[in-house]
C-alpha positions in Angstrom: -51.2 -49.2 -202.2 -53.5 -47.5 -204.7 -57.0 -46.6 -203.6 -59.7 -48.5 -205.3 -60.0 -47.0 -208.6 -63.9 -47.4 -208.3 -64.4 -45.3 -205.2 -62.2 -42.7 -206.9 -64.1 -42.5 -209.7 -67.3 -42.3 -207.7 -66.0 -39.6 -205.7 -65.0 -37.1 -208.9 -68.8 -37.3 -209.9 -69.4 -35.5 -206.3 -71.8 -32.3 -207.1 -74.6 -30.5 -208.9 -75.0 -31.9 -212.4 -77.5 -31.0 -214.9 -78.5 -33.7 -217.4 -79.9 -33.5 -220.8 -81.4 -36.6 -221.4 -82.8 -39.1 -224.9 -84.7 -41.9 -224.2 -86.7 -44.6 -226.4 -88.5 -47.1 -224.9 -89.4 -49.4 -227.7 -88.2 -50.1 -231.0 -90.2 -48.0 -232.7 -91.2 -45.5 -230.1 -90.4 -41.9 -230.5 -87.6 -40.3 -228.4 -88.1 -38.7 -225.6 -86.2 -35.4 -224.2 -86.2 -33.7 -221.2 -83.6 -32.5 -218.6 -82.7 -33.7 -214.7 -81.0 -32.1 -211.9 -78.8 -34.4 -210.0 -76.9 -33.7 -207.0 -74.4 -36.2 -206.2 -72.7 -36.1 -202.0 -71.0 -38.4 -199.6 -73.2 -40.2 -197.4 -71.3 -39.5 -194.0 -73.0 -42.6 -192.6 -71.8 -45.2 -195.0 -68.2 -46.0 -195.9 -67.9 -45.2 -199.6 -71.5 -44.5 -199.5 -73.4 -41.5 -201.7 -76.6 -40.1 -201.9 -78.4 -39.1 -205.1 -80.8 -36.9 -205.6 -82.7 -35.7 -208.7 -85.6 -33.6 -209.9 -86.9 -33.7 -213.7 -90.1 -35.6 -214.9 -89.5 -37.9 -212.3 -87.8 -37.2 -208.6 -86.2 -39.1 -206.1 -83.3 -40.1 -203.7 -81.1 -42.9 -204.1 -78.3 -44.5 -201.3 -75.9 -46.0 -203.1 -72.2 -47.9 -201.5 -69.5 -49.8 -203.3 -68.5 -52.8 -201.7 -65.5 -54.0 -203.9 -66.7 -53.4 -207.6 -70.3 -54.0 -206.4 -72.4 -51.2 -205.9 -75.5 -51.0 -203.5 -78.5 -49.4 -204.8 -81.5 -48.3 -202.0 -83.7 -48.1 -205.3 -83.9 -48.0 -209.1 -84.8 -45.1 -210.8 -88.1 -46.2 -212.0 -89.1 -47.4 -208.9 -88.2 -48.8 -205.0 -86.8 -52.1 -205.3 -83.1 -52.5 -204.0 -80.5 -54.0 -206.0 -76.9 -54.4 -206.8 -75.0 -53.7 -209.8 -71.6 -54.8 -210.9 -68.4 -52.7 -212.1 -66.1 -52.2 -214.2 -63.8 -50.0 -215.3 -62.8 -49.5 -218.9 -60.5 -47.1 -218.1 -59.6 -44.4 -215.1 -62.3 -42.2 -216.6 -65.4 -44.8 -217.3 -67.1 -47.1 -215.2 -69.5 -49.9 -216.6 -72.8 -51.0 -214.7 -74.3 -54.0 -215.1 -78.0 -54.3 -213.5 -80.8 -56.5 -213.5 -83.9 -55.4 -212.0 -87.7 -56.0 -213.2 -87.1 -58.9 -215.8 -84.8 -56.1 -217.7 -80.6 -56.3 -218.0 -79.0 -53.3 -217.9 -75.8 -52.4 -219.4 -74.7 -48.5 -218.4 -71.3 -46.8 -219.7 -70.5 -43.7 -218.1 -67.5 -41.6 -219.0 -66.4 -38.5 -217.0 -64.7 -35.5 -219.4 -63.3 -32.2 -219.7 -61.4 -32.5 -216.5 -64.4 -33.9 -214.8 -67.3 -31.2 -215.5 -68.8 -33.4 -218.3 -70.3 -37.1 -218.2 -71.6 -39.1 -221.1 -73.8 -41.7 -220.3 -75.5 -44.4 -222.6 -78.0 -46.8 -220.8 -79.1 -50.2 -222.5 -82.1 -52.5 -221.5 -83.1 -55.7 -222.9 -86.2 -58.1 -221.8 -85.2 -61.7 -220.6 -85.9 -63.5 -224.4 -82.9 -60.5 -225.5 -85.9 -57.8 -227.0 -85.4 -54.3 -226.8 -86.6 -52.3 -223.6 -84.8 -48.9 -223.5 -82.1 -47.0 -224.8 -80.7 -43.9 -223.0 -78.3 -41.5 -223.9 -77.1 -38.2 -221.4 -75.0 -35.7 -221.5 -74.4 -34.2 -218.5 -73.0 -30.7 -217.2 -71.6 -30.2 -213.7 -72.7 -26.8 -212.0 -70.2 -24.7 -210.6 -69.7 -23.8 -207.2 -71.9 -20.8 -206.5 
């Protein structure tokens, strides 16, 4: 039997990661750059459970578990409300989250690369009446071992 293919991925993204990120937050709004640590670990008290935790121009910790291809979140990013996303994989190397929190949808396309020391990541939000909230774009660079 093959493991789950979704807890597999989740577990190659296991360690330091630094990410350069774009954002825009409105249609006409001017990106925005800056970079966040991440540092990605097994949560030893939750079955295919991870902690994340990230410093940049904003900081926190996140729980997160897959339970089948649904994936518990202790928070959001932008704030502390809990919430689920669903996934799916395009292929063995990229995952697809689908999120609703705060009257925004979600859609987040991660790929891993480069035998697993790169991720590109695009994030898209839109409002409930389908109007742009945010677009996100990362690259990301794992951190060697030291």
């Amino acid at each position: 039997m093959r493991p789950n293919p979704i807890s597999d991925w989740f577990h190659r993204t296991v360690g330091m990661w630094r990410s350069e990120r774009t954002y825009i937050f409105s249609p006409d709004g001017k990106p925005q750059v800056f970079t966040t640590m991440l540092d990605i670990f097994h949560d030893d008290d939750v079955p295919q459970g991870y902690v994340i935790k990230w410093e940049g121009k904003t900081s926190g910790e996140m729980r997160i578990s897959l339970d089948g291809n649904i994936l518990r979140r202790s928070r959001d990013y932008f704030g502390n409300g809990a919430h689920d996303s669903v996934v799916s994989m395009l292929d063995d190397d990229t995952i697809v989250l689908r999120t609703e929190y705060d009257g925004i949808k979600f859609i987040e396309e991660i790929r891993l690369a480069g035998h697993d020391n790169y991720r590109l990541r695009r994030t898209f939000g839109t409002k409930a009446d389908g109007s742009f909230a945010l677009y996100g774009a990362y690259c990301e660079f794992r951190i060697p071992n030291q």
